[in-house]
C-alpha positions in Angstrom: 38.7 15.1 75.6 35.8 15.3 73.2 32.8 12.7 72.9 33.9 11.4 70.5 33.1 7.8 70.8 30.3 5.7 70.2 29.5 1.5 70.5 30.3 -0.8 67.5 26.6 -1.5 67.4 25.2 1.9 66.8 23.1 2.9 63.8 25.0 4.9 60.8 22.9 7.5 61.9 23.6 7.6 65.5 27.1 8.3 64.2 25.9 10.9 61.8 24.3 13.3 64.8 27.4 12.4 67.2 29.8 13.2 63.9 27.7 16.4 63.6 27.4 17.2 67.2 30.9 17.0 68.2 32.4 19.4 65.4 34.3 16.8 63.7 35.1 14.2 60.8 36.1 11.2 62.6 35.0 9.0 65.6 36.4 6.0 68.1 34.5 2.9 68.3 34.2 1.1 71.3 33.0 -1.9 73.4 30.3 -0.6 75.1 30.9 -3.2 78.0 34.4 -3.4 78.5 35.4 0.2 77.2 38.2 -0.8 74.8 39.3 0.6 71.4 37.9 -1.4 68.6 38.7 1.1 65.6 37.7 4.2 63.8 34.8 5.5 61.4 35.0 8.8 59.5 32.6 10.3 57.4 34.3 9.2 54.4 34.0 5.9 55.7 30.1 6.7 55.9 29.7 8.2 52.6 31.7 4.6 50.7 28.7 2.7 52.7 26.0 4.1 51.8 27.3 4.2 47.8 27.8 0.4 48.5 23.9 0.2 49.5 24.0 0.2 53.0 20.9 2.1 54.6 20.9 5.1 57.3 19.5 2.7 59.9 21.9 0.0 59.5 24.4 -0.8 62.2 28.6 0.8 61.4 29.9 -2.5 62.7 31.4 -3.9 59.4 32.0 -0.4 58.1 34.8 0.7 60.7 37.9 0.5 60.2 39.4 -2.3 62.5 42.9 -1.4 61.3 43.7 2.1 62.3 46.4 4.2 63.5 47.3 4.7 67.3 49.7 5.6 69.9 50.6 4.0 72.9 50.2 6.9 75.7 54.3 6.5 76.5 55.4 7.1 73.2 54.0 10.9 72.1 56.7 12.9 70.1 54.4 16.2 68.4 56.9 16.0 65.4 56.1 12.2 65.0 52.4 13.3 65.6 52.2 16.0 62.9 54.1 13.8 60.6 51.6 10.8 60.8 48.9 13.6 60.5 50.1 14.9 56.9 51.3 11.5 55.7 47.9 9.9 56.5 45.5 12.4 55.9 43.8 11.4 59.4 41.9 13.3 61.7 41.7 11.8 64.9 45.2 9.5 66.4 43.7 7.6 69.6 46.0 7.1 72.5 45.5 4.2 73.9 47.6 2.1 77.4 48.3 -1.5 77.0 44.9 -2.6 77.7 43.6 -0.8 74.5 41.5 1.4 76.7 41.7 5.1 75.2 43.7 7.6 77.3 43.7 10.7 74.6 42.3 11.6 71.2 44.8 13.8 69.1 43.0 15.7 66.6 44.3 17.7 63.7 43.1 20.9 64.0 44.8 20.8 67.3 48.5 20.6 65.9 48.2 23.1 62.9 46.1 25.6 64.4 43.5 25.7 62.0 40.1 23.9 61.3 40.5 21.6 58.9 36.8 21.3 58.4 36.1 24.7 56.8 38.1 26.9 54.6 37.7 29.4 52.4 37.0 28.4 48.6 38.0 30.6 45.9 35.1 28.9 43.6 32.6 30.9 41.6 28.7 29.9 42.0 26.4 29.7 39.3 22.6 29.5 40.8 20.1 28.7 38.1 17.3 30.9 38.6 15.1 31.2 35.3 12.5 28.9 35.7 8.8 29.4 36.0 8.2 27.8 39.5 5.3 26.1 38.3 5.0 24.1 41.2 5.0 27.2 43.4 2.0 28.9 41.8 0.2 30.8 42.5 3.3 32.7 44.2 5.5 32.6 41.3 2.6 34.3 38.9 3.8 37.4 41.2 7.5 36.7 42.1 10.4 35.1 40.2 11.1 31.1 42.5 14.1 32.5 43.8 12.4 35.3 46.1 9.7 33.7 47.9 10.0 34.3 51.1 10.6 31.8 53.9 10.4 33.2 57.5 10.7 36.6 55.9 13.7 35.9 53.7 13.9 35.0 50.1 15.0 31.1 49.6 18.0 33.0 47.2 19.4 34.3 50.2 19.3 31.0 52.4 20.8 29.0 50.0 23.4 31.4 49.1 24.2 31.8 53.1 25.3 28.4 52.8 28.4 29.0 50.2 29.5 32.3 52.4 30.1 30.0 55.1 33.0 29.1 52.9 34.4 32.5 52.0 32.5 32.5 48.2 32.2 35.9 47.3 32.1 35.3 43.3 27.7 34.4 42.2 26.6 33.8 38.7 22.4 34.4 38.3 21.1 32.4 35.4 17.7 34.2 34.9 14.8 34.0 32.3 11.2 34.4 33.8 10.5 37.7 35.5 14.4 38.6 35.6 14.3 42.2 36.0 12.7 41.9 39.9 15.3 39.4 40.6 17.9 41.5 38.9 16.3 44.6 40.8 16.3 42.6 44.5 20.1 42.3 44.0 20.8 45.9 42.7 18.9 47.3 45.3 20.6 45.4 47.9 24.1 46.7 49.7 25.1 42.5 49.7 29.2 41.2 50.7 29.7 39.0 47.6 29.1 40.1 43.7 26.6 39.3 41.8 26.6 38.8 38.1 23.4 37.7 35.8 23.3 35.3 32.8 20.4 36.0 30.5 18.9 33.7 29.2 16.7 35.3 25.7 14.6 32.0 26.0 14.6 29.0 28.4 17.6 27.1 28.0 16.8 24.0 30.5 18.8 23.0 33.3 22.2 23.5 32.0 22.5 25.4 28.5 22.7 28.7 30.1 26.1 27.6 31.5 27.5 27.8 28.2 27.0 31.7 28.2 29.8 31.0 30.9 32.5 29.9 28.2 35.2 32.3 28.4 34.1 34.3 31.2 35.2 31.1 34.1 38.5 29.5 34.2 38.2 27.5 37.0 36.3 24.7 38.3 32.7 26.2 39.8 29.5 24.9 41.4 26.4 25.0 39.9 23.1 24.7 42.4 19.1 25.0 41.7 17.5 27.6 43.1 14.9 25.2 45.1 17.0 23.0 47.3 18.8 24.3 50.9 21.9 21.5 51.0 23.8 21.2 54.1 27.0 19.6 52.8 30.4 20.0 53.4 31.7 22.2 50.6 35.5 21.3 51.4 34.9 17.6 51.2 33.2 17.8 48.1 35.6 19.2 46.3 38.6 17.3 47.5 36.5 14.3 46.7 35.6 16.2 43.2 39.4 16.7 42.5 40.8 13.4 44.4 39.1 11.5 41.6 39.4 13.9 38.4 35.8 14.4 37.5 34.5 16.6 35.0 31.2 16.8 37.1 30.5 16.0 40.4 27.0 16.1 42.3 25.2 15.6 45.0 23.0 13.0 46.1 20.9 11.5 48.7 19.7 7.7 49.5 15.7 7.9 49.1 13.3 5.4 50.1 9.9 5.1 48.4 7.3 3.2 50.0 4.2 1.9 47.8 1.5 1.8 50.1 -0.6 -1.2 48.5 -0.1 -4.6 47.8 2.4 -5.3 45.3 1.5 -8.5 42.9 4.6 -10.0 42.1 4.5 -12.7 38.7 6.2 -15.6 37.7 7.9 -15.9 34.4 4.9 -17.3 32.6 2.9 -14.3 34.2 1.2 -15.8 36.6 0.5 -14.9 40.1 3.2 -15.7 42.2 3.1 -13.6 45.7 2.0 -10.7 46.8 3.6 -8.8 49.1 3.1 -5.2 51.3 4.3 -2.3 51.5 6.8 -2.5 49.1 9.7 0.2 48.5 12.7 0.8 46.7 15.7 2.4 47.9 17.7 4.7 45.2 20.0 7.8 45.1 18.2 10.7 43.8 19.8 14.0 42.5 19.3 17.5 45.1 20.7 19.9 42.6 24.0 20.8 43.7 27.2 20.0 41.0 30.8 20.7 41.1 31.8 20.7 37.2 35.1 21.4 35.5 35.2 24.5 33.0 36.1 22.4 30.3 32.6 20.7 30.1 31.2 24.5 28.5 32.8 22.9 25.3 30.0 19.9 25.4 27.1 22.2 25.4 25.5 23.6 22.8 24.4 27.0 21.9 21.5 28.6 22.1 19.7 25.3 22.6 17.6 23.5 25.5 20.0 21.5 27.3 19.3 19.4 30.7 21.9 18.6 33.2 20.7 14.7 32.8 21.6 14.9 29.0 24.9 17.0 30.5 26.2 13.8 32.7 24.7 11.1 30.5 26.9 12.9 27.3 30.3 13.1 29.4 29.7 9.5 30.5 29.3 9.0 26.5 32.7 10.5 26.2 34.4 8.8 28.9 34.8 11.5 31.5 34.6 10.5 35.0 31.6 11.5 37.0 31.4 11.0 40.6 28.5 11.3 43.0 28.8 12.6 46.3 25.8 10.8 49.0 24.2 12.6 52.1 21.6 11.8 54.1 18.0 12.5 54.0 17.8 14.9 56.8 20.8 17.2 55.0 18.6 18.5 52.5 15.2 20.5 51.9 13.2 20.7 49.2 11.3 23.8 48.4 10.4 23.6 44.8 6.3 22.3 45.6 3.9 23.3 48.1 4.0 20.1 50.3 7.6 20.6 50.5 8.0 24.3 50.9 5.5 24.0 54.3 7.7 21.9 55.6 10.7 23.5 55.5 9.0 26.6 56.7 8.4 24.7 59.4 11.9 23.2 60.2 13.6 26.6 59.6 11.1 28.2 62.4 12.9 26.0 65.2 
């Protein structure tokens, strides 16, 4: 039997690393002092807290579910079991004795003989590549973003490593500055997925390249920045991205800012009122990584600077559903500026 369990007073992140230790999506909640079942938590569950503001730190023991499917250990039928499996969409069925103590996890991948983590995705992957890397300089006065090296590999490769995990063979390379060593890299390179290059005559911003795209994808596709590494489950983002019939989908992560001075709050005739330290703010920020319908090519213009910003905030105009898709902090790197590139040299050394 897997550990898969953890107290009902544990941290949202303690279930996090035991979700991402044990290989799965689902966990058992129990009493710590009398060993009995108290419910379940998935990462689903997880992902609906922290969109309702609940922080990484704070504890999972109103976000369980208290009401959750089991078995009693004398009453296990595998046709029953596989039947409550596809009718619930569950990934863990506790088996409990009469004193709720847990005798047996069932887990899905277990009866269909297959992970239901991971799968192959037959997606195509636009990575936009064309920017300047300003922030990088003075690297990027010498190589396109894309190719700077981390540990001896270009951040390109890392971040497309991460989509061949899932079987995604199909790559789109939206490229402006210095294109023909990025274009060169790729042809020189015997690679096992295809490669094929948007041009863009002038910068286009963040998303009016894509629309060199119409007529060429047919198919929903993900879009990603070239300066981000995103561990995320690809699978669950786009049953999450087709569950709820977006036109766009993205990714986000819960950030916490801290101001580190006193902050001089007023009253409403603007006088001092309090002052308080440390302050911070708590907000979802955007890593780079979208899952977009083909139909949104028709939005963009041609042959114009167009942001992914003014992209979501003009399909919000026009009443498309967006949805955003929350990980934590520690799921993401930033390489796009020095202070953050270090760093992740740094992590991917270990």
């Amino acid at each position: 039997m897997k550990d898969i369990f953890i107290g009902q007073n544990s941290s949202i992140r303690d279930a996090l690393q035991k979700l991402s230790f044990a290989g799965e999506k689902s966990l058992i909640i129990l009493n710590l002092d009398d060993k009995k079942i108290l419910g379940t938590l998935s990462d689903g569950d997880i992902r609906k807290a922290i969109l309702k503001g609940k922080e990484i730190n704070d504890s999972i023991i109103d976000i369980y579910k208290k009401d959750f499917l089991y078995l009693l250990e004398d009453n296990i039928d595998k046709i029953k079991v596989k039947e409550l499996f596809l009718k619930h969409r569950i990934d863990i069925i506790p088996i409990i004795n009469q004193n709720n103590e847990v005798k047996d996890v069932l887990v899905w991948s277990e009866f269909f003989n297959k992970e239901k983590i991971k799968h192959d995705l037959d997606l195509p992957v636009v990575i936009m590549a064309g920017g300047k890397g300003v922030r990088l300089e003075p690297f990027t006065k010498i190589l396109p973003k894309p190719l700077i090296p981390i540990n001896g590999k270009p951040i390109i490769e890392y971040i497309i490593e991460k989509f061949l995990d899932y079987g995604i063979k199909e790559y789109y390379l939206s490229v402006n500055y210095k294109s023909r060593i990025l274009k060169a890299y790729f042809e020189e390179s015997d690679k096992e997925y295809q490669t094929k290059f948007i041009e863009e005559n002038s910068p286009l911003g963040t998303a009016g390249s894509l629309k060199l795209l119409k007529d060429k994808i047919n198919k929903p596709f993900f879009v990603t920045n070239c300066d981000m590494i995103i561990d995320v489950n690809l699978n669950d983002f786009y049953n999450f991205h087709k569950a709820n019939n977006n036109i766009i989908s993205f990714v986000t992560s819960k950030k916490k800012q801290i101001i580190p001075y006193g902050i001089c709050n007023l009253d409403e005739n603007g006088k001092f009122d309090n002052i308080t330290e440390k302050h911070y703010s708590t907000f979802f920020v955007n890593v780079g990584l979208y899952l977009v319908d083909p139909k949104i090519l028709e939005i963009i213009p041609s042959n114009d600077q167009y942001h992914m910003t003014d992209l979501i905030n003009k399909c919000k105009e026009n009443g498309h559903n967006i949805g955003i898709f929350p990980i934590i902090e520690d799921s993401w790197l930033d390489i796009g500026q020095w202070s953050e590139y270090k760093k992740t040299v740094s992590k991917l050394e270990v």
